[in-house]
Structure formats: C-alpha cells, structure tokens
C-alpha positions in Angstrom: -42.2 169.3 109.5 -43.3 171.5 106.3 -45.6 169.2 104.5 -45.3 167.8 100.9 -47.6 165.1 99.0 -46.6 164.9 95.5 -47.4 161.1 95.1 -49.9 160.3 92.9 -52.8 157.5 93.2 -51.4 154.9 90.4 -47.7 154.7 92.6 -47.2 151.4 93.9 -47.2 151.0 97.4 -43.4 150.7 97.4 -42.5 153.6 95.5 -44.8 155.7 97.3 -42.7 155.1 100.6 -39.8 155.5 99.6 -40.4 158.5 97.2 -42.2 160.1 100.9 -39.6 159.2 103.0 -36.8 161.3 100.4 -39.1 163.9 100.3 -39.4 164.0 104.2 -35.7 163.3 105.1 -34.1 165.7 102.7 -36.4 168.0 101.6 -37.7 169.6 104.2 -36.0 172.2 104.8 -35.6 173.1 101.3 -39.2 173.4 100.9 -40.0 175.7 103.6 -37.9 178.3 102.2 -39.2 177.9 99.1 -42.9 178.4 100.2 -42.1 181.2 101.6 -40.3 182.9 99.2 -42.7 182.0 96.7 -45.1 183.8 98.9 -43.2 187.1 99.6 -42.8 187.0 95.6 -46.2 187.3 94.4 -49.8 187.0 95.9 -51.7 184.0 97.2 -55.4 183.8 97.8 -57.1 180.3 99.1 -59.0 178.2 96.3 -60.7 174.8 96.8 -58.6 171.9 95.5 -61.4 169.2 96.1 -64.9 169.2 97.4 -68.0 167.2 97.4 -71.6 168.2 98.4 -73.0 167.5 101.6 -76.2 165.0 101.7 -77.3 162.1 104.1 -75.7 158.8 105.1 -78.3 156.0 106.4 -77.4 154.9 110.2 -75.7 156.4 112.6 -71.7 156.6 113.9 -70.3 155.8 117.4 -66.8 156.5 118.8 -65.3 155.6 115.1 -62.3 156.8 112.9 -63.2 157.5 109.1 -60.6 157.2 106.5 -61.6 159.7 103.6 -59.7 159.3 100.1 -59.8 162.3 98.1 -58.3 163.4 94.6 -57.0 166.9 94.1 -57.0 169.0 91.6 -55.0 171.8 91.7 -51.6 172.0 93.3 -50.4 174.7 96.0 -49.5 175.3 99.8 -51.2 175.7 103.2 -54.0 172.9 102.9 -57.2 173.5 104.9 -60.2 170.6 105.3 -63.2 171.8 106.1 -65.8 169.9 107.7 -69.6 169.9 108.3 -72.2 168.9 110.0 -74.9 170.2 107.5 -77.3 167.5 108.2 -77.1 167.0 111.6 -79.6 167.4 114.3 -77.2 167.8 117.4 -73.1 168.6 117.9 -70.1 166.1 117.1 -67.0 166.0 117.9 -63.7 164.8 116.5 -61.3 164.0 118.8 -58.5 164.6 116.1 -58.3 164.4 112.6 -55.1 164.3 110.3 -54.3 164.0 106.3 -51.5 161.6 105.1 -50.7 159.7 101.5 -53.0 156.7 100.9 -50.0 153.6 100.0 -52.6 153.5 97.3 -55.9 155.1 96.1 -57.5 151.7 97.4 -56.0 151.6 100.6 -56.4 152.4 104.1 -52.7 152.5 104.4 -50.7 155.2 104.6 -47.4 156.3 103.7 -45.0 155.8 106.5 -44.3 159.2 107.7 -46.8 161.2 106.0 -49.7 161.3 108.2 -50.0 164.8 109.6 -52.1 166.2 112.3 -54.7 168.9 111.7 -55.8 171.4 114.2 -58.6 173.8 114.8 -58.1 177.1 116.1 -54.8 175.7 117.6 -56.5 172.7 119.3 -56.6 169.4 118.4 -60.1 168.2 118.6 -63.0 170.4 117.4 -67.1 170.5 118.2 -69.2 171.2 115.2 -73.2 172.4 115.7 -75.2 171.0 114.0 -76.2 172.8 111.0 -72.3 173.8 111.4 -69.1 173.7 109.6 -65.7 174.6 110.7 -62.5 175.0 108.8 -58.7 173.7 110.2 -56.0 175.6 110.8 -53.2 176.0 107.7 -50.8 172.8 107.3 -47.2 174.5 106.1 -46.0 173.0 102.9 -47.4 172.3 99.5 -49.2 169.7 97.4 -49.3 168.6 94.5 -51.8 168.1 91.9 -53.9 165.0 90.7 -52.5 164.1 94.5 -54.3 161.1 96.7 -54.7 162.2 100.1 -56.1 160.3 103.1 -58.3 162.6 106.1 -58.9 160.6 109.0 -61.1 161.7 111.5 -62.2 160.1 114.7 -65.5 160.9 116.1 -65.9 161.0 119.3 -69.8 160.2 121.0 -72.5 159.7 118.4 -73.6 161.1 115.0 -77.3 160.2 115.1 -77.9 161.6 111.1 -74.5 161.6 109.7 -73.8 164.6 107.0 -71.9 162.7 104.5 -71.7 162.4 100.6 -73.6 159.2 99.0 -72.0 157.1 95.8 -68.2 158.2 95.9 -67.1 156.1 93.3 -63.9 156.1 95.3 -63.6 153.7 99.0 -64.1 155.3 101.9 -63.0 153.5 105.4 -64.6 152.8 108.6 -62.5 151.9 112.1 -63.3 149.8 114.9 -64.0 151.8 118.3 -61.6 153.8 119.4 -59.6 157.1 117.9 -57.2 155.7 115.0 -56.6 158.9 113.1 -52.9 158.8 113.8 -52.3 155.1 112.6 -50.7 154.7 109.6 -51.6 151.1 108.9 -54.9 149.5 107.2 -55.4 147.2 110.8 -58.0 149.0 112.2 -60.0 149.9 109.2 -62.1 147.0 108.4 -64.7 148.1 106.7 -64.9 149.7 103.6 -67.8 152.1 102.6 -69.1 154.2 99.4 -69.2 157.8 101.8 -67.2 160.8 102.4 -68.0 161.1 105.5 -68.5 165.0 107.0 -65.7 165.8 105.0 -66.7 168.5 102.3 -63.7 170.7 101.0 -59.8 170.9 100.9 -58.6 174.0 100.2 -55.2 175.5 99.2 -53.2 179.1 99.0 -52.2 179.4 95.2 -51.5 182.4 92.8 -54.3 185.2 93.1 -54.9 184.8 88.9 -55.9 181.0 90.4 -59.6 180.3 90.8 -61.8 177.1 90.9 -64.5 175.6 89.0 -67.4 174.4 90.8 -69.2 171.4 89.1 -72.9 171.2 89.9 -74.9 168.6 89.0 -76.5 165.2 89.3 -74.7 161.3 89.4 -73.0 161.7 85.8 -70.9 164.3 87.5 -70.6 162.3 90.6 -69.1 159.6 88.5 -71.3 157.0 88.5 -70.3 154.5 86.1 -67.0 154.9 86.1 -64.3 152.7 87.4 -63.9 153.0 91.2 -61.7 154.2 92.6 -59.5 155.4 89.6 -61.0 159.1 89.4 -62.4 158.7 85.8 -64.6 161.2 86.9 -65.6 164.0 83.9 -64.1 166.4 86.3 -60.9 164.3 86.9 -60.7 164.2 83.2 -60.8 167.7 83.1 -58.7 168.2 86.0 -56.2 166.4 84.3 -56.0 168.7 80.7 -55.9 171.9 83.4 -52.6 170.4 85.3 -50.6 170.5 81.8 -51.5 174.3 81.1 -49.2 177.0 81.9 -49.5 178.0 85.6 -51.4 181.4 85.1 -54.1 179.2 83.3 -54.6 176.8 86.0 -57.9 176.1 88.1 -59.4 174.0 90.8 -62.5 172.0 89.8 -64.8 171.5 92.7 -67.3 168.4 92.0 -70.4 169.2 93.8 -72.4 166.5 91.6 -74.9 164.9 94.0 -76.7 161.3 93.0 -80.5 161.4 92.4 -80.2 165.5 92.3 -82.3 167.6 90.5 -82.8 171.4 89.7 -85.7 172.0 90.6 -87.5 171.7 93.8 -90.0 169.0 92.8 -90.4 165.0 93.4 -88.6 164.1 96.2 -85.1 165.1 94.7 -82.1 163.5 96.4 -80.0 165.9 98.4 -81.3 169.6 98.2 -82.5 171.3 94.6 -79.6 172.9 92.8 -80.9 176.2 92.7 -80.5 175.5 96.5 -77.3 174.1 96.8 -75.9 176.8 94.5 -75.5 178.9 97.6 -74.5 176.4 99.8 -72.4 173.8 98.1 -70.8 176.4 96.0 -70.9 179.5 96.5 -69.6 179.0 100.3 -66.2 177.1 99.0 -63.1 179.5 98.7 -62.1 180.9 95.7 -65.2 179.5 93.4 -65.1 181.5 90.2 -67.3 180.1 87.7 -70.1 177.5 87.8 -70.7 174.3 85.4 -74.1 173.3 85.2 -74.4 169.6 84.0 -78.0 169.0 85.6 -81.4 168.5 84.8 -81.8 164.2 83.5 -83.3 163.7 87.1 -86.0 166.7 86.6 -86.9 165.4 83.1 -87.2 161.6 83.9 -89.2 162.7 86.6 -91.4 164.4 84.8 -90.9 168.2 85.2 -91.8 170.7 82.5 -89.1 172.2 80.1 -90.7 175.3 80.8 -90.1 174.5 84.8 -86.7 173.0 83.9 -85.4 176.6 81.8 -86.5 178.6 85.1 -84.5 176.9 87.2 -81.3 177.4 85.0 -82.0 180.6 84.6 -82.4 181.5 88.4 -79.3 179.7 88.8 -77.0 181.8 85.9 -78.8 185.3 87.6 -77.8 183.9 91.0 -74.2 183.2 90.1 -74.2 186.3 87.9 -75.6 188.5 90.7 -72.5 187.6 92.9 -70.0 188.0 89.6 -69.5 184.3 89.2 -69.6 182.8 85.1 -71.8 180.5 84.4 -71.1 177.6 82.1 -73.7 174.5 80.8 -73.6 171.1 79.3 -76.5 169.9 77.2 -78.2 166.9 78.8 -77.3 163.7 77.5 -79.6 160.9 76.4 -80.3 158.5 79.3 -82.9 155.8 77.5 -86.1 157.9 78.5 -88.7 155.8 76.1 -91.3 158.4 76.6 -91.9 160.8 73.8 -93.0 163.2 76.0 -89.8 163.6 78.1 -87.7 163.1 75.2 -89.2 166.0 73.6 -88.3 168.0 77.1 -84.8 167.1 77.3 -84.7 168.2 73.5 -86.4 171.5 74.3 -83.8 172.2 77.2 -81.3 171.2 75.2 -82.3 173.7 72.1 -82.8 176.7 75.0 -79.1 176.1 76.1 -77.4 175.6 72.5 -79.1 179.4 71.3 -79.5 181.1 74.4 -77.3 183.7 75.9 -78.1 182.8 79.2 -74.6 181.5 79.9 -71.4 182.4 79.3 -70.9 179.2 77.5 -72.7 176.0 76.6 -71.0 172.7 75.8 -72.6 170.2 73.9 -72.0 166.9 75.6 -75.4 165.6 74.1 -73.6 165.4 70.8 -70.6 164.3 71.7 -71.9 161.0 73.5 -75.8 159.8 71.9 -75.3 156.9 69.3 -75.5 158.4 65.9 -78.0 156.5 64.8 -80.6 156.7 67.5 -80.3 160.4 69.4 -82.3 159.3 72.1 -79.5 156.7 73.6 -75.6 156.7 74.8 -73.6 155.6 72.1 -72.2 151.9 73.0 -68.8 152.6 74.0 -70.0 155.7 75.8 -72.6 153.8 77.7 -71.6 152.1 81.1 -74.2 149.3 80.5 -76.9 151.2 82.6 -78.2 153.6 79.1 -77.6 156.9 81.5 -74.4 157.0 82.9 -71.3 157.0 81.4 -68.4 155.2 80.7 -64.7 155.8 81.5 -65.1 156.4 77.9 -67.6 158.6 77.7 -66.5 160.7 80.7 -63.4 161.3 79.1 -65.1 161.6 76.2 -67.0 164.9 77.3 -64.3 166.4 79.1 -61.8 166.4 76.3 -64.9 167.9 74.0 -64.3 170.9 75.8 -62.3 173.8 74.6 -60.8 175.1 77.8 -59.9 179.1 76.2 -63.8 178.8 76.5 -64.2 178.9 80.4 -63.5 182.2 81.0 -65.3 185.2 81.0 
C-alpha cells in the first residue's frame, strides 16, 4: 500500500487515527497515480528531510527494538532511512525495521495502520560493519512536511559501542527483548531514552531545484534548552518559515548539531571536530547544498585561540566551497563566559565573520539574542535559565532573524 504521513506532531491521538485510516482506506489508490505522474512530469533527485550526527551512546544493546521519533522537514515521495554503525567496533544486525505515525510526538504508539516495513536490498533484515552504514530500499508514496514519524528497529545480538546521537531534545524508546518493530502499540516500549539510536538520515525524492540545508554545529543547534519534545529547535523554526514558501523555494534542513562539539580538534571535544564531521555528517547526506555554521562557544569556553578558532572556519568554507557547496555563518552568541580573555575571543570571531567575505553569508544571531544592556549575556527571555542555551524564545528568535532570499548563492 502506497504510503502517506501527512499528520503532524500536535494532532491528538484521536484525530491522528482516524485522519490515517481515511487516508489509507480511500486514498490509496489515488495517490499512487499521482506520484507517478508527478514524476513522469518533471524531475526528482533525493534530498535529506531529517538527519542527525552520529556520536556515542554509554552501554551496550541486546536483542532490543528502538523506537526513533523524528521531525521532517521537507515534504516529498519515496522515503529512505539510512543507518549507521559509525562507532561501532564489530557488525549488527537488525532483524527488521519499519516507519509508522507516532499517535503523538511523545508516544510510542503508533497510528493504527501506518506502520510500514522497510527493506534492504529487497530483504528484510540487514547487517551493517562496523564503521558501516547502509541505506533502505524506496517506500512508494509521499510525506509530508513538519511530519512525526516513528523508525523502529529491532536489533538482533549485541551492540557493544552503540553509534547513536546524545541529547535529542525529543524521546526516544527502548523495548523489552525480543523484535517489536511491527507493533503498533506503546506495550512493549517501557523505557524512554534521550538517543537516536543508529538512525542518522531520512531522505526523500523531491523536485531537482530542491536541495537541503545542513546545520552544523554544537548543543544550541541541537536544541538544548528548548521544550522537549515539541521541535522548538532553531532549525525547526526555520523549517517551519521554508514550508509556507512557494514550492520551487523549498529546502530540507539537516541538523547535524552535536552537544559538547567544537571546531577545532583540541580539548577533548564531544563527538568528532567539525572540520571533521563536515565530510562525514554532511557532506555524505543526499542532496546537501549549502552549509550553516553555528559553532565555535565550545572552542572559546575552552580556551582555543581566535586565531585557531578563524582557521578552522575557514578550512571549513574552502572545504565546502571546494566541492561547490555555499557556506553560510551565525555569529556566536553570549554564553556567560566571565573571562575577559575569552570574551574578547568570541568578540574577535565574531568581528572576522561580520566583515569577512569568507562566506556566502553571515547572520548575526549575537545581536539578535545578548541583553542590551550587558553584551556579554542572553537576554532574559532569550535565556533558558542555563546563560548559554536558548529559549523557545530565543530559538525562534534567531531563526526568524534570518532573511531566507539570503541563503542562496
């Protein structure tokens, strides 16, 4: 059955069944014509609708379904997961794996009738090296953007070091023993966790003139601080002024913020360097056509040089440029340093990025959310209480600062 998820996270539970069972009762056969005529009547190519970056979970996993609850961001037809097992030191396996409508963005229910099976390569279970990632087979049908969308996927044997991504802002959930990909209820999914777990991209066929956004950065664009669970993200905010464009002016945005991170290679960063994961977070994803750089609080608190700092944003804009990506920035915001000598380095970073002509454009999130009296702290209601991360506020604050005719190139 052709699939279609058009039901968005803040739907009751209610209205999300009954809303998926019209859509799967009456509209099937509707919709696969209309895929395919869409396609014979222009051009697709495959962009990335939602991704996060791949890093470390603490423990290990054993013969266990995991319920992953993603956002997307832009809408379109023939949805692909791919999966990884960046981090890991031997195979896994996943028994099966399938994507269905979450009853709600913090449940491990799912839509009666929804839940779909995913296949690799024609076969239901897949092995992944380590080191590895694989992508699914094409799912016919379409979805929609700003869409919740539940990936299970039941491991089978052990994961020893488990590739996942840390600090979701968004519940994740964790099975008893046994294979419960295909269940639609919430029964066997006790346990609730703060993990994507191996899952690190969904992808989708949209118009070729499409592209996607890839977001790299640090925990401010990770979302910490914001209200879980109710992507309030700066790149949900953003997301969400991109969906009410005309269609031609569309894009993805791919998050690939990573908590702890820094751009440099210094100090015991959390999760690889940016200049690293520029390559492999990023540049790897389908259809990535410009970069957002909103990093760099981590290298100053910790003590790197603004000198060391600028380097490092520069390797990363010829990198990106080298393989005819844009390159766009955000000024780093105040995060309550109380060092004068770290203060003055975010303030140097901050005056190479407003003048130079390094990027294809800068945005000045620094002025849009430091208290107007004191530069070197969040403004209140920008502040979510911590003095570095942002607000719901504040993260829609930022996103709606910026002028979206600006990120092209």
């Amino acid at each position: 059955m052709p699939l279609t998820w058009s039901v968005r996270s803040r739907i009751a539970a209610g209205c999300a069944a009954a809303l998926a069972a019209t859509l799967f009762a009456t509209g099937a056969g509707t919709l696969a014509g209309s895929t395919a005529d869409a396609a014979q009547a222009r051009p697709l190519s495959t962009v990335t609708t939602w991704a996060a970056s791949d890093d470390k979970a603490g423990g290990s996993l054993t013969d266990v379904t995991v319920r992953n609850v993603v956002h997307t961001t832009i809408g379109g037809g023939n949805l692909r997961i791919r999966l990884s097992n960046n981090f890991g030191t031997s195979a896994i396996t996943f028994s099966s794996a399938y994507i269905g409508t979450p009853t709600a963005s913090d449940s491990a229910a799912i839509v009666p009738g929804s839940n779909r099976r995913i296949t690799f390569g024609g076969k239901t279970s897949v092995t992944i090296p380590a080191g590895g990632v694989v992508l699914s087979d094409r799912l016919p049908g379409t979805v929609a953007p700003g869409a919740d969308l539940s990936v299970s996927l039941a491991l089978k044997g052990t994961a020893s070091v488990i590739t996942a991504h840390n600090r979701t802002m968004q519940y994740t959930f964790k099975s008893g023993t046994g294979d419960w990909a295909a269940d639609e209820s919430a029964d066997h999914f006790g346990t609730q966790d703060a993990n994507w777990f191996f899952l690190d991209a969904i992808t989708l066929d949209a118009p070729t003139r499409v592209g996607t956004m890839a977001a790299l950065g640090d925990s401010i664009t990770d979302g910490v601080g914001s209200t879980i669970n109710a992507n309030h993200r700066w790149t949900d905010e953003l997301a969400a002024r991109v969906e009410r464009l005309p269609e031609v002016k569309r894009f993805g945005i791919a998050n690939e913020g990573i908590s702890g991170n820094r751009v440099t290679s210094g100090g015991g960063s959390t999760g690889l360097p940016g200049q690293t994961r520029l390559v492999r977070d990023v540049l790897t994803k389908p259809g990535i056509g410009s970069v957002f750089l909103f990093e760099g609080i981590n290298d100053v608190s910790g003590g790197v040089s603004a000198d060391a700092l600028i380097a490092a944003d520069r390797q990363i804009v010829e990198q990106a440029h080298a393989m005819g990506k844009c390159v766009f920035a955000a000024t780093i915001t105040p995060a309550n340093l109380d060092d004068a000598d770290r203060e003055a380095t975010r303030n140097e970073v901050n005056r190479y990025l407003r003048t130079t002509g390094d990027f294809d454009a800068v945005f000045d999130f620094d002025a849009v959310v430091r208290d107007p009296s004191d530069a070197t702290r969040l403004a209140a209601p920008y502040d979510s209480g911590d003095h570095i991360h942002l607000s719901d506020a504040g993260y829609r604050a930022v996103a709606d600062s910026i002028d979206l005719r600006r990120l092209t190139c």
